[in-house]
C-alpha positions in Angstrom: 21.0 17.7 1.1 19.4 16.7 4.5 16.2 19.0 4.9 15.8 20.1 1.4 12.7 18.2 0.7 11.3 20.9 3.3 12.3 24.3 2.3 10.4 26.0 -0.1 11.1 29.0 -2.5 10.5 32.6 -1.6 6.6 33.5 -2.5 5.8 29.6 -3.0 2.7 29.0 -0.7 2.5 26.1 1.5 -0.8 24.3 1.7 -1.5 25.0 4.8 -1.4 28.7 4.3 -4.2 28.2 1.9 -6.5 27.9 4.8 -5.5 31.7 6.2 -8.4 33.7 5.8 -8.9 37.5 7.3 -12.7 36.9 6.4 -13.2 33.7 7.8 -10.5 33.4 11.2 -11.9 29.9 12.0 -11.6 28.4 8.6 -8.4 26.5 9.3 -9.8 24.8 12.8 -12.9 23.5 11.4 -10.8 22.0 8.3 -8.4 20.5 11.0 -11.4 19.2 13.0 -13.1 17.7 10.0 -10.0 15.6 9.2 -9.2 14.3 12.6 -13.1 13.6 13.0 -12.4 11.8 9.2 -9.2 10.1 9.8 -10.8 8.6 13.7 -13.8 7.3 11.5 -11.8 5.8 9.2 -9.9 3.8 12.3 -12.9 2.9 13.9 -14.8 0.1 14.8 -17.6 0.2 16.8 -18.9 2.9 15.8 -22.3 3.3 13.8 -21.3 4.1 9.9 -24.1 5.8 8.7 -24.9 8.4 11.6 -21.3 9.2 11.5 -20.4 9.2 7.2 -23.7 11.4 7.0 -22.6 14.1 9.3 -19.4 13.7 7.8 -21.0 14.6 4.3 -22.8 17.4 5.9 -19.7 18.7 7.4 -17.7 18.6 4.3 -20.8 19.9 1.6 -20.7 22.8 4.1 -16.4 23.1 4.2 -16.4 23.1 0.8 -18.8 26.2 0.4 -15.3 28.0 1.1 -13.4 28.5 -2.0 -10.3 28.4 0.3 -10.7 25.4 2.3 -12.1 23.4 -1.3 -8.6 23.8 -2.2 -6.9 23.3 0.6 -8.6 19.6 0.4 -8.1 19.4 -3.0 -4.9 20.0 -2.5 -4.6 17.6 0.7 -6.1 14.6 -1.6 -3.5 15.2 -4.7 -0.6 14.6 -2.0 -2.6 11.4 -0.3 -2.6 10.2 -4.1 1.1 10.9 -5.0 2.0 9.3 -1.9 0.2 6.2 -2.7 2.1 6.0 -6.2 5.1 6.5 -4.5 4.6 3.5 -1.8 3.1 1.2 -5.0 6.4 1.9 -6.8 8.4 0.8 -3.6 6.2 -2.0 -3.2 6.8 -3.1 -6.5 10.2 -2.6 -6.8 11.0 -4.3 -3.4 8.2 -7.4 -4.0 6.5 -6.7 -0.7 3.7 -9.7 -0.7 0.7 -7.4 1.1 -2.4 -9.3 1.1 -5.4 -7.3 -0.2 -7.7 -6.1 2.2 
């Protein structure tokens, strides 16, 4: 059924919402800006590593102080990982020759 991958069953919580926090209204932007500020490191190359991994470090010992936002990026890394599986498997199963890196 087209679009079934992206409903989700009355009272089941989407990651996402994990990050909504009456305490704490700001929780979910500084989680967002940490991953774009992660995700542009990662695709970058002139950029000096270890002024920009250390305040990266700092940035996520301090996220992760939140109970909320620890889970949301535990959460976050356990569907990079599946995803990874599931592209290996294709890989495999289609013998796609990538070099290794």
């Amino acid at each position: 059924m087209p679009g079934r991958a992206h409903r989700r069953n009355e009272g089941e919580q989407g990651i996402s919402e994990l990050l909504v926090d009456e305490k704490d209204p700001d929780l979910k932007s500084r989680v967002d800006d940490y991953r774009i500020r992660n995700y542009r490191l990662q695709q970058s190359e002139n950029v000096d590593l270890y002024d920009a991994v250390d305040s990266l470090e700092r940035d996520s010992y301090a996220l992760r102080k939140s109970e909320k936002a620890n889970a949301y990026l535990e959460a976050e890394l356990e569907v990079c990982k599946m995803v990874q599986k599931v592209q290996d498997c294709i890989s495999e199963a289609i013998r796609i020759g990538v070099p290794e890196i």
